[in-house]
TORZAFI-522790 format. One record per residue: residue number from 1; residue in three letters; chain; x, y, z of N, C-alpha, C in turn. Coordinates in steps of 0.02 Angstrom, whole numbers. Layout:
N
<pt pos="NUM" code="Ala" unit="A" n_u="X" n_v="Y" n_w="Z" ca_u="X" ca_v="Y" ca_w="Z" c_u="X" c_v="Y" c_w="Z"/>
...
***
This chain:
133
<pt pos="1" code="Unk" unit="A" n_u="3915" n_v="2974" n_w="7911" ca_u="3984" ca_v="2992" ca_w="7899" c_u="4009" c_v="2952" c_w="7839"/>
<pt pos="2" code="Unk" unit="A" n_u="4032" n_v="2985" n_w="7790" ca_u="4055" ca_v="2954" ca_w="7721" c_u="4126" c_v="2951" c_w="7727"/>
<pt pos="3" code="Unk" unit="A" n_u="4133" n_v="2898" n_w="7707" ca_u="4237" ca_v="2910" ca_w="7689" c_u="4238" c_v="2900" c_w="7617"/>
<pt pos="4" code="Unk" unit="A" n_u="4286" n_v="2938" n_w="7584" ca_u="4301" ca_v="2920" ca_w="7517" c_u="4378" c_v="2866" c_w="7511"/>
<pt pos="5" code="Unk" unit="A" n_u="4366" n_v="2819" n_w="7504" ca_u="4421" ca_v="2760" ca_w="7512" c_u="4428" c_v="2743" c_w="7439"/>
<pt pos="6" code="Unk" unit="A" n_u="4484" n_v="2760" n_w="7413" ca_u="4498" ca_v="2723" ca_w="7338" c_u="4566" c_v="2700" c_w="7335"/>
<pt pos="7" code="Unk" unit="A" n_u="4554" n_v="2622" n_w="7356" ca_u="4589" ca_v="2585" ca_w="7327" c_u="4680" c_v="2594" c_w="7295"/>
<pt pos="8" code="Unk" unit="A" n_u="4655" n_v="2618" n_w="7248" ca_u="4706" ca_v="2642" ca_w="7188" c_u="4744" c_v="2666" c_w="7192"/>
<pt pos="9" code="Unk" unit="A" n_u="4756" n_v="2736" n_w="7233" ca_u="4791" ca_v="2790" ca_w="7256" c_u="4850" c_v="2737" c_w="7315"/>
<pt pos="10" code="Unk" unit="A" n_u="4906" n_v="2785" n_w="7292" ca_u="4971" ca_v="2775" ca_w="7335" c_u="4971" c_v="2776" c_w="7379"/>
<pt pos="11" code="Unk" unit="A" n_u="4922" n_v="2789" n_w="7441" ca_u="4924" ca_v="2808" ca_w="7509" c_u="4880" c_v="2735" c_w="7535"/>
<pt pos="12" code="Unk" unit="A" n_u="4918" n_v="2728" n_w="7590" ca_u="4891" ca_v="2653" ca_w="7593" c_u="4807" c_v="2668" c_w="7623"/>
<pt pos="13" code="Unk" unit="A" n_u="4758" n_v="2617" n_w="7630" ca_u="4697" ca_v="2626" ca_w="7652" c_u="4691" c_v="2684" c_w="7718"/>
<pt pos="14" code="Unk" unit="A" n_u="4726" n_v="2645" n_w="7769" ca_u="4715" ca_v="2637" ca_w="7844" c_u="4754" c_v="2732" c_w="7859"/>
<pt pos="15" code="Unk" unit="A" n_u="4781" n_v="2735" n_w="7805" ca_u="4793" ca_v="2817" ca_w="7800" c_u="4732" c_v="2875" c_w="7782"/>
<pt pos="16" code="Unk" unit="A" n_u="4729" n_v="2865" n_w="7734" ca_u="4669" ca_v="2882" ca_w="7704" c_u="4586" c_v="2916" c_w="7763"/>
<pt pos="17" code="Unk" unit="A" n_u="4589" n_v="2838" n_w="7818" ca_u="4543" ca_v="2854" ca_w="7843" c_u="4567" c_v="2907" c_w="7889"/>
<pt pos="18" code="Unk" unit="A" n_u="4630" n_v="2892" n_w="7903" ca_u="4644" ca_v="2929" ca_w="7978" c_u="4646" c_v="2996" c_w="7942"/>
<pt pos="19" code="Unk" unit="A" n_u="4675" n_v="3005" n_w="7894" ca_u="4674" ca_v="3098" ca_w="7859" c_u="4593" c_v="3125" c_w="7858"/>
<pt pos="20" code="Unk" unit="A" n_u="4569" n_v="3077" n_w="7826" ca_u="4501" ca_v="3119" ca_w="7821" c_u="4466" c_v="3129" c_w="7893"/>
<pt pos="21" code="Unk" unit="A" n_u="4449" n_v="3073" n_w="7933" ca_u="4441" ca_v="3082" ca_w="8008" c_u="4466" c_v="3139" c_w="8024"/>
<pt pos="22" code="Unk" unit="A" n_u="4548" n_v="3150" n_w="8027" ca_u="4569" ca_v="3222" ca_w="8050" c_u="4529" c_v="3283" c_w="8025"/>
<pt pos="23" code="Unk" unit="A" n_u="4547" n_v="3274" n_w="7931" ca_u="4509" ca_v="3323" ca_w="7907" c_u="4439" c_v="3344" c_w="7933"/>
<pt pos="24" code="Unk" unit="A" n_u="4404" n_v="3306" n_w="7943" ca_u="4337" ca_v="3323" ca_w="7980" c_u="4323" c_v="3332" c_w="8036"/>
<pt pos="25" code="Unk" unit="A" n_u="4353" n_v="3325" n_w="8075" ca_u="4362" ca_v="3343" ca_w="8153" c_u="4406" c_v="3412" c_w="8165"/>
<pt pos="26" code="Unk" unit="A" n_u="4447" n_v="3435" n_w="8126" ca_u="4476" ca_v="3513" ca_w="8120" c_u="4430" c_v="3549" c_w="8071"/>
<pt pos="27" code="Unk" unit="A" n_u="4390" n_v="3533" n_w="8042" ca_u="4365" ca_v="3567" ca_w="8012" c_u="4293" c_v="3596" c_w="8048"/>
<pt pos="28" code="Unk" unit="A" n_u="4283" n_v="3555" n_w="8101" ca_u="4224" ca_v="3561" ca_w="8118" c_u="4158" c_v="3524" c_w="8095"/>
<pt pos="29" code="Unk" unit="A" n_u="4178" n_v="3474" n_w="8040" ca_u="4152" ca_v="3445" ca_w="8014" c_u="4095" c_v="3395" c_w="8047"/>
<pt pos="30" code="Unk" unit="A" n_u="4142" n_v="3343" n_w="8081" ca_u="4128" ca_v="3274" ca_w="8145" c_u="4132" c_v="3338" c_w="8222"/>
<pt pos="31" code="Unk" unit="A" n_u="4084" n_v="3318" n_w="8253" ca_u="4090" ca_v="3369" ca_w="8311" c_u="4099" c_v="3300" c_w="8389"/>
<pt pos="32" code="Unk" unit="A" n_u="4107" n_v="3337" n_w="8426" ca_u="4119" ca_v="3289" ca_w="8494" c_u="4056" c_v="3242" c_w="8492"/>
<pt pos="33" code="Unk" unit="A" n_u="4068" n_v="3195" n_w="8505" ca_u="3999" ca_v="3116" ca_w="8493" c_u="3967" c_v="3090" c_w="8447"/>
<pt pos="34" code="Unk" unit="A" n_u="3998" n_v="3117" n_w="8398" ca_u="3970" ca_v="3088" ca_w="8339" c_u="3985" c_v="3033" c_w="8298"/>
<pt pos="35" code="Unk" unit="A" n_u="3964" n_v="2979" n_w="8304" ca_u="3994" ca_v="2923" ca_w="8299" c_u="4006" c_v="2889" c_w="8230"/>
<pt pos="36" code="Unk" unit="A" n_u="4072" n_v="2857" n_w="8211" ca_u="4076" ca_v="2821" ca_w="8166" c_u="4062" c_v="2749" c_w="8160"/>
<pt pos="37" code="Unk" unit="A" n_u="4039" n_v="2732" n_w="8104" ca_u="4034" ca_v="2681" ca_w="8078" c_u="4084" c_v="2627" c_w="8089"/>
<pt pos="38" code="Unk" unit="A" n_u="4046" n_v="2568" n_w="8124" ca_u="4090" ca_v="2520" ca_w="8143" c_u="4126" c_v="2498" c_w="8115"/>
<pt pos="39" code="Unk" unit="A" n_u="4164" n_v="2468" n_w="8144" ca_u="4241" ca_v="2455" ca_w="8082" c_u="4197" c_v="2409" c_w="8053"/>
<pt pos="40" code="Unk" unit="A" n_u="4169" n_v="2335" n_w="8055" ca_u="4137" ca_v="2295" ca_w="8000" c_u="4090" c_v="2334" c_w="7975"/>
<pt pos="41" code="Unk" unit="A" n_u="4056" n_v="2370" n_w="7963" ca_u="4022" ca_v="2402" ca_w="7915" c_u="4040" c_v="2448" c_w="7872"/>
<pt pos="42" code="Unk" unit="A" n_u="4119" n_v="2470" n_w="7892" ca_u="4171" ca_v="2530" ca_w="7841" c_u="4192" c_v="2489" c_w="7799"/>
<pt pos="43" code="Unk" unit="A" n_u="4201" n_v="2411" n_w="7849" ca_u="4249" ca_v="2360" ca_w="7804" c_u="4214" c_v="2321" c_w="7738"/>
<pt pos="44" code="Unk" unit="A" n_u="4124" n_v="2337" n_w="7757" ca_u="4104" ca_v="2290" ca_w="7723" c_u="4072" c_v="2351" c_w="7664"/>
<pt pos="45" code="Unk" unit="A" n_u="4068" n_v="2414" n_w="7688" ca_u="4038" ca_v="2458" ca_w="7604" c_u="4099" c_v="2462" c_w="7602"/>
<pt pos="46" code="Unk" unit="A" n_u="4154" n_v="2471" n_w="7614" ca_u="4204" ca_v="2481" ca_w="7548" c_u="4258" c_v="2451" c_w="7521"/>
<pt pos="47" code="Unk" unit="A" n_u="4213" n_v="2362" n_w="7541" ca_u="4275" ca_v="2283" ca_w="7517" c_u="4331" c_v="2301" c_w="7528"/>
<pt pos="48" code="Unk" unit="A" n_u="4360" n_v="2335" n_w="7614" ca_u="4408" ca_v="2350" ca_w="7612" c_u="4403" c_v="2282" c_w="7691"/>
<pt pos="49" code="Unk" unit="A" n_u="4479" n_v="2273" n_w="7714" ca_u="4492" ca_v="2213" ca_w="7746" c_u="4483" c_v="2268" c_w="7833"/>
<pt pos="50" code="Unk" unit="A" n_u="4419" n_v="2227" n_w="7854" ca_u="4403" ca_v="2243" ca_w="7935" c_u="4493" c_v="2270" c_w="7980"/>
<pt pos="51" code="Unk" unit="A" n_u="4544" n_v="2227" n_w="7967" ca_u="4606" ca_v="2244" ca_w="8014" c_u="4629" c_v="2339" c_w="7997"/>
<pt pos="52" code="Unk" unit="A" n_u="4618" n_v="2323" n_w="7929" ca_u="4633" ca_v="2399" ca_w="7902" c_u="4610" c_v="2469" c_w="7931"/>
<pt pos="53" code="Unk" unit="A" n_u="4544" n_v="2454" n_w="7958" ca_u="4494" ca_v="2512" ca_w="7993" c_u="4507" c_v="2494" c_w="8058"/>
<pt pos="54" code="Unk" unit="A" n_u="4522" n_v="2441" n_w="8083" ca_u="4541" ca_v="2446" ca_w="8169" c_u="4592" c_v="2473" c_w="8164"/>
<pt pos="55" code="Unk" unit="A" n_u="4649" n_v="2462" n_w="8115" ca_u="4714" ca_v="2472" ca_w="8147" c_u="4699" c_v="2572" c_w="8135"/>
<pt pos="56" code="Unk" unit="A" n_u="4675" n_v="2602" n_w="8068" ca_u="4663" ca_v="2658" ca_w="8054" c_u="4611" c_v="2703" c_w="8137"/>
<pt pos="57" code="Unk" unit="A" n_u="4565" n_v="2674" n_w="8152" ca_u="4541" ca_v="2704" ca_w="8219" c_u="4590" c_v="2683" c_w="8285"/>
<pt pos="58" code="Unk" unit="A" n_u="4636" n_v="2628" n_w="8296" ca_u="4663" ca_v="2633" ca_w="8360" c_u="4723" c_v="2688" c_w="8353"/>
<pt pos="59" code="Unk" unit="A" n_u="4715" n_v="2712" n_w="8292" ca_u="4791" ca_v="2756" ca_w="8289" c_u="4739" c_v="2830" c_w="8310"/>
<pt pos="60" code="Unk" unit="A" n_u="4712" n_v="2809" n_w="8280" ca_u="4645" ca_v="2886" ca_w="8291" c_u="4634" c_v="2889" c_w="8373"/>
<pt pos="61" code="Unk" unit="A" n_u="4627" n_v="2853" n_w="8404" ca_u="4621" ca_v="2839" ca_w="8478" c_u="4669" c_v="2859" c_w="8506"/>
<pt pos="62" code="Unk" unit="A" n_u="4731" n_v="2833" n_w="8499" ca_u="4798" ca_v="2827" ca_w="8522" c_u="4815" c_v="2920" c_w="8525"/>
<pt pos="63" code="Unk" unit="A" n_u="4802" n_v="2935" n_w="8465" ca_u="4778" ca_v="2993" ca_w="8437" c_u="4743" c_v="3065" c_w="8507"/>
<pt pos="64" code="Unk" unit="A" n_u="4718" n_v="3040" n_w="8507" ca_u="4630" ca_v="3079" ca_w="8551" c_u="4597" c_v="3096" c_w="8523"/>
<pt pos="65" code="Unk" unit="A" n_u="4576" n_v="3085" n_w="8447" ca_u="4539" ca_v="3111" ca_w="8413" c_u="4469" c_v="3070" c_w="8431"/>
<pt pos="66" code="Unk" unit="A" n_u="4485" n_v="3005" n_w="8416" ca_u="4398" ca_v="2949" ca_w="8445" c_u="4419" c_v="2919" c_w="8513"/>
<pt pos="67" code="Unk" unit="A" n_u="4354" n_v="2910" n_w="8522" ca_u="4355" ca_v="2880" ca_w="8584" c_u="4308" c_v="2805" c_w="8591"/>
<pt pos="68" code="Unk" unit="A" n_u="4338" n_v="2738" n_w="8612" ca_u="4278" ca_v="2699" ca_w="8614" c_u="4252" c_v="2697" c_w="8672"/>
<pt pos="69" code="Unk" unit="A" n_u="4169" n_v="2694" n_w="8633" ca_u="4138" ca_v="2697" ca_w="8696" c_u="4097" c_v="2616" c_w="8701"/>
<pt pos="70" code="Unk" unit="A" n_u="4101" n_v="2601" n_w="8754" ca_u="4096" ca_v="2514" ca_w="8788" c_u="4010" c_v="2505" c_w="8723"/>
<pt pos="71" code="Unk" unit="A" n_u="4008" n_v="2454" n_w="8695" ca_u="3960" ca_v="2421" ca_w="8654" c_u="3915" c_v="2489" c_w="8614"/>
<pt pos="72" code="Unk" unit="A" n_u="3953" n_v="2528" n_w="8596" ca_u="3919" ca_v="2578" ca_w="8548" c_u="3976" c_v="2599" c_w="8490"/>
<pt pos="73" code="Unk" unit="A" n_u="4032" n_v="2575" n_w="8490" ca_u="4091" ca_v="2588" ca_w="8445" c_u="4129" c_v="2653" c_w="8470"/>
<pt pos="74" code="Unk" unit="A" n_u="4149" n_v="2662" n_w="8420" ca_u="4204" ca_v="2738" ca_w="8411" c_u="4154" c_v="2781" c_w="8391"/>
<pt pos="75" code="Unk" unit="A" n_u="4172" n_v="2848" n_w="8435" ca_u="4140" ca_v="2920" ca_w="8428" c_u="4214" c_v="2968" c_w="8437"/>
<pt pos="76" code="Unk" unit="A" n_u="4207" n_v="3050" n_w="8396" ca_u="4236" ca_v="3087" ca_w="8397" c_u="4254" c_v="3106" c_w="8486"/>
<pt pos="77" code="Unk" unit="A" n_u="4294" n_v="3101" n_w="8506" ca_u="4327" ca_v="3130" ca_w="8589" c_u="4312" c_v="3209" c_w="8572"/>
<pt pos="78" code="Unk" unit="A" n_u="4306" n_v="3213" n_w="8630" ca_u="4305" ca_v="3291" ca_w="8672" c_u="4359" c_v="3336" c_w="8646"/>
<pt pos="79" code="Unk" unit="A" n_u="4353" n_v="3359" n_w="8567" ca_u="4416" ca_v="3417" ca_w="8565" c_u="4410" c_v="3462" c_w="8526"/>
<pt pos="80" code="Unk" unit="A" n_u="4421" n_v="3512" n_w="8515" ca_u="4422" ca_v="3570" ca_w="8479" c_u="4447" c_v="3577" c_w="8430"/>
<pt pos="81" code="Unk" unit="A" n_u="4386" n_v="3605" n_w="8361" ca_u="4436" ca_v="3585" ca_w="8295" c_u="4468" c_v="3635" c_w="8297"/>
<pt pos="82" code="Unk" unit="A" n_u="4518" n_v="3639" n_w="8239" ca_u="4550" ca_v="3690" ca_w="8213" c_u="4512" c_v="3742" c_w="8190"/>
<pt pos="83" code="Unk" unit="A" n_u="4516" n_v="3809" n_w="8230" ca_u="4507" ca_v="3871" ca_w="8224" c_u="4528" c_v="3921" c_w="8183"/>
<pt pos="84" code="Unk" unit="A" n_u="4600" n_v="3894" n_w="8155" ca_u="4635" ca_v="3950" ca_w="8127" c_u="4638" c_v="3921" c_w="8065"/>
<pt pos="85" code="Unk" unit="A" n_u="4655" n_v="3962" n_w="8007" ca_u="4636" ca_v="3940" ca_w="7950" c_u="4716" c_v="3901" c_w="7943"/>
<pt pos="86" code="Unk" unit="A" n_u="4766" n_v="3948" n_w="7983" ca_u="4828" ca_v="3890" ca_w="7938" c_u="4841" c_v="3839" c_w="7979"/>
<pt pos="87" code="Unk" unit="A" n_u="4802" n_v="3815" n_w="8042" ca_u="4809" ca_v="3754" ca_w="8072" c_u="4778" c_v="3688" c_w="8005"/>
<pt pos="88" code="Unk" unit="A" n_u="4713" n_v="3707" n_w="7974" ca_u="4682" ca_v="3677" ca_w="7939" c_u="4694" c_v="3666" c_w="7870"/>
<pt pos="89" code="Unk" unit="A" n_u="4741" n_v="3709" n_w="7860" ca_u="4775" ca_v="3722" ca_w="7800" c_u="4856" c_v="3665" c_w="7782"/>
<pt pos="90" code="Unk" unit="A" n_u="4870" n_v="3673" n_w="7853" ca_u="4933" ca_v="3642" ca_w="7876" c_u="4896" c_v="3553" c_w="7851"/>
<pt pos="91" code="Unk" unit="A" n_u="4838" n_v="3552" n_w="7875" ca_u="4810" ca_v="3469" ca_w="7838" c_u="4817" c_v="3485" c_w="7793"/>
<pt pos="92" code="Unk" unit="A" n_u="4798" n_v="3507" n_w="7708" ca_u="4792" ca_v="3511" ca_w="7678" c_u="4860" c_v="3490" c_w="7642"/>
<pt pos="93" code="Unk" unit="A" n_u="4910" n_v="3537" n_w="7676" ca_u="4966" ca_v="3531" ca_w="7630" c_u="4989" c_v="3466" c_w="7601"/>
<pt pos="94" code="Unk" unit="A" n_u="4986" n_v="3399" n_w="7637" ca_u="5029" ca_v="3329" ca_w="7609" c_u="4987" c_v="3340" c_w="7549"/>
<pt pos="95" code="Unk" unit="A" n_u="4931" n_v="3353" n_w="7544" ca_u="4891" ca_v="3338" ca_w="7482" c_u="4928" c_v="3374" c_w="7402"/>
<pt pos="96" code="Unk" unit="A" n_u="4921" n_v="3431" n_w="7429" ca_u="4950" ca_v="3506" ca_w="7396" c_u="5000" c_v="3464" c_w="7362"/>
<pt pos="97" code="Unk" unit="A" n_u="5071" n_v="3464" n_w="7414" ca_u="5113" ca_v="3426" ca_w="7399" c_u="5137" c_v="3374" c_w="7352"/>
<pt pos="98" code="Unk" unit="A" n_u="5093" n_v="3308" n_w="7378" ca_u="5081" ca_v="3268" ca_w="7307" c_u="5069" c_v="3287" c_w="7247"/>
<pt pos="99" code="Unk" unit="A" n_u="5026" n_v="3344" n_w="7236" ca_u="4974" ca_v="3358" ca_w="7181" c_u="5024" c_v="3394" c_w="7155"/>
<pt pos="100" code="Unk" unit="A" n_u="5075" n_v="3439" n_w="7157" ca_u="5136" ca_v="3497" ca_w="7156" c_u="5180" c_v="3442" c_w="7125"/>
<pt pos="101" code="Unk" unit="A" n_u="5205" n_v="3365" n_w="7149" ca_u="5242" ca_v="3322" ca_w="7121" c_u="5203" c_v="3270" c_w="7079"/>
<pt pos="102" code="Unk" unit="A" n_u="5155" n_v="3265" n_w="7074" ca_u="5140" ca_v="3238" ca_w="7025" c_u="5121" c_v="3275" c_w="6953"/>
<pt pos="103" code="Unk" unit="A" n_u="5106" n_v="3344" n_w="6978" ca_u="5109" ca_v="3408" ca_w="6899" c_u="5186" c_v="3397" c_w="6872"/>
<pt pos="104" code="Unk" unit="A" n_u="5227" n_v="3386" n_w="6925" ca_u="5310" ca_v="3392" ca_w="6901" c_u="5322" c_v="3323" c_w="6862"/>
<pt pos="105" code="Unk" unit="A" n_u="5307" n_v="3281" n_w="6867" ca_u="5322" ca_v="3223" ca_w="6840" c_u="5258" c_v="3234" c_w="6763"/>
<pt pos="106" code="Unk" unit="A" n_u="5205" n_v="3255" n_w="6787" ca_u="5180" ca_v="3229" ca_w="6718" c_u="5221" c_v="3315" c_w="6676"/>
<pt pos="107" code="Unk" unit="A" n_u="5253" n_v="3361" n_w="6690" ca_u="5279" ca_v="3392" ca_w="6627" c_u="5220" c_v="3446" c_w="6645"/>
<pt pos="108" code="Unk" unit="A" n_u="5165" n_v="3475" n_w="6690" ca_u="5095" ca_v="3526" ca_w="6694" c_u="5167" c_v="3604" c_w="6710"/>
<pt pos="109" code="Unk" unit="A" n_u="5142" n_v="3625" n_w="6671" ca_u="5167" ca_v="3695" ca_w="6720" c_u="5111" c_v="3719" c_w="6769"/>
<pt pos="110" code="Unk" unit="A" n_u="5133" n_v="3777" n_w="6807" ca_u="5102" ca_v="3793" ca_w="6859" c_u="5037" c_v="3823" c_w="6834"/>
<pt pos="111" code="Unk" unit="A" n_u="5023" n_v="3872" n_w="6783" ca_u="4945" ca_v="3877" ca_w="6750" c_u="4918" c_v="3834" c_w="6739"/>
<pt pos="112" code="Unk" unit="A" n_u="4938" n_v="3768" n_w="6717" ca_u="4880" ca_v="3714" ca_w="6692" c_u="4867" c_v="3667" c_w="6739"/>
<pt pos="113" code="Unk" unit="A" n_u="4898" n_v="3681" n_w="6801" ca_u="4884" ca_v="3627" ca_w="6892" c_u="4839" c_v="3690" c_w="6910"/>
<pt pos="114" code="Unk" unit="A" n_u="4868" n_v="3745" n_w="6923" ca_u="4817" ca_v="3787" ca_w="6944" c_u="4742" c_v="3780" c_w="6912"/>
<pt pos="115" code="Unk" unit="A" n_u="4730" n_v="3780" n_w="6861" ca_u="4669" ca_v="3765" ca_w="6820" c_u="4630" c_v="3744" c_w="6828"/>
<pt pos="116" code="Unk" unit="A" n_u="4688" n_v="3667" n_w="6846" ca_u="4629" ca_v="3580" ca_w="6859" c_u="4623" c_v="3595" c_w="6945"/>
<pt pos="117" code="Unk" unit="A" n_u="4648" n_v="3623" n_w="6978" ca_u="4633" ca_v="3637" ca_w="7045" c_u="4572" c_v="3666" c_w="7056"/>
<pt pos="118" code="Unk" unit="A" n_u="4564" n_v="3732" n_w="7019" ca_u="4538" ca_v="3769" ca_w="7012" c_u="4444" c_v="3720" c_w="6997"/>
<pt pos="119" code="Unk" unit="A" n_u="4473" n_v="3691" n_w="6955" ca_u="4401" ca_v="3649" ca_w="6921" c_u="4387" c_v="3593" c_w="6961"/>
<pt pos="120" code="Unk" unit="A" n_u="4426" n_v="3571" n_w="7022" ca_u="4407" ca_v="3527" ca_w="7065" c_u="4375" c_v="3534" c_w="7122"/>
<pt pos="121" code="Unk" unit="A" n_u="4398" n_v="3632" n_w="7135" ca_u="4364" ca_v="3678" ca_w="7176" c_u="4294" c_v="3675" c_w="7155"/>
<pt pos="122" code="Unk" unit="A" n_u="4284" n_v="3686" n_w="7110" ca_u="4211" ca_v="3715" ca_w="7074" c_u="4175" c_v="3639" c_w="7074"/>
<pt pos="123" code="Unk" unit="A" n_u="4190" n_v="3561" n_w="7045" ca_u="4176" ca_v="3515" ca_w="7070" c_u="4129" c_v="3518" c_w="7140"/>
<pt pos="124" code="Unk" unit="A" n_u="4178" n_v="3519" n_w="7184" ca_u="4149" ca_v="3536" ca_w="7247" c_u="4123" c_v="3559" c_w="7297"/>
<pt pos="125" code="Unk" unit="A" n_u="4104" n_v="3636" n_w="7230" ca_u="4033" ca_v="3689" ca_w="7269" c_u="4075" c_v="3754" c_w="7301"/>
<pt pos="126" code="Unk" unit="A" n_u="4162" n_v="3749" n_w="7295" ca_u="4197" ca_v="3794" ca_w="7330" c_u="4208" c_v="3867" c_w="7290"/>
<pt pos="127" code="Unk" unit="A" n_u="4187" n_v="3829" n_w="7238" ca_u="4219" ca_v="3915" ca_w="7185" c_u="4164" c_v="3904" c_w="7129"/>
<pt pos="128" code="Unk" unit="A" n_u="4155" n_v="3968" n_w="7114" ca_u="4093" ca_v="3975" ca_w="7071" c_u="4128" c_v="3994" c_w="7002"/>
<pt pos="129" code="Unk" unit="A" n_u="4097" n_v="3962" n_w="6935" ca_u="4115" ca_v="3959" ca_w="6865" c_u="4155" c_v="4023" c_w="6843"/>
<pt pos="130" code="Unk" unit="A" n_u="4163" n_v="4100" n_w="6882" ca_u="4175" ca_v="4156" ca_w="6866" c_u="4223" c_v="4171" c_w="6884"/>
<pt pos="131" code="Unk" unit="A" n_u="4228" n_v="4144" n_w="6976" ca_u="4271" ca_v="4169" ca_w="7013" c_u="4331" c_v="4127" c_w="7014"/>
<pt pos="132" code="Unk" unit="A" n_u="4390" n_v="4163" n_w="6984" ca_u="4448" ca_v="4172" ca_w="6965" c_u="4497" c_v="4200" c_w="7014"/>
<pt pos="133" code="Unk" unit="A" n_u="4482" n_v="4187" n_w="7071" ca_u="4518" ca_v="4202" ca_w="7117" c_u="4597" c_v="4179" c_w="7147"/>
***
């Protein structure tokens, strides 16, 4: 299980994990028992501070998304991802969102965000060099 944790970005760490966790557990991604990486070993590949990933999984718990299980860590709980495309979509949006206000501040009109979207899709294997969809 990979997390992409950067630092840099406005969203504090301990957010970060819990979005993507979600993201992958509605997506079907993380399935029921599949276990994450202990908080000192999240804490220690990504020189991020051990309290940050407890406090990010007890909210995930609190949650029902993980569950700990006694001397084996946190695993995905018993639940059903998102089925429908606009339950999964509905994650998506804070992202959308940001990305919509930060085109507004840097001056992008809506063709040239669409574009770099577009090319972040294709980045990531979702849209192919043609499709202009």
């Amino acid at each position: 299980m990979d997390f992409d944790i950067d630092p840099g970005l406005p969203v504090p760490i301990y957010r970060q994990i819990v979005e993507q966790v979600r993201r992958q557990v509605a997506g079907g991604v993380w399935r029921t028992g599949d276990e994450l990486p202990s908080v000192r070993a999240l804490a220690q590949q990504h020189a991020i501070n051990p309290m940050t990933v407890s406090k990010a999984y007890g909210l995930l718990e609190a949650e029902g998304l993980l569950q700990r299980r006694r001397g084996m860590g946190m695993a995905v709980a018993d639940v059903r991802p998102a089925r429908r495309p606009a339950q999964r979509l509905a994650l998506l949006d804070p992202a959308l969102q940001a990305a919509a206000q930060q085109a507004a501040q840097l001056g992008l009109g809506a063709t040239a965000a669409l574009q770099a979207f577009k090319q972040c899709l294709r980045q990531q294997g979702l849209m192919e060099e043609d499709d202009d969809a």
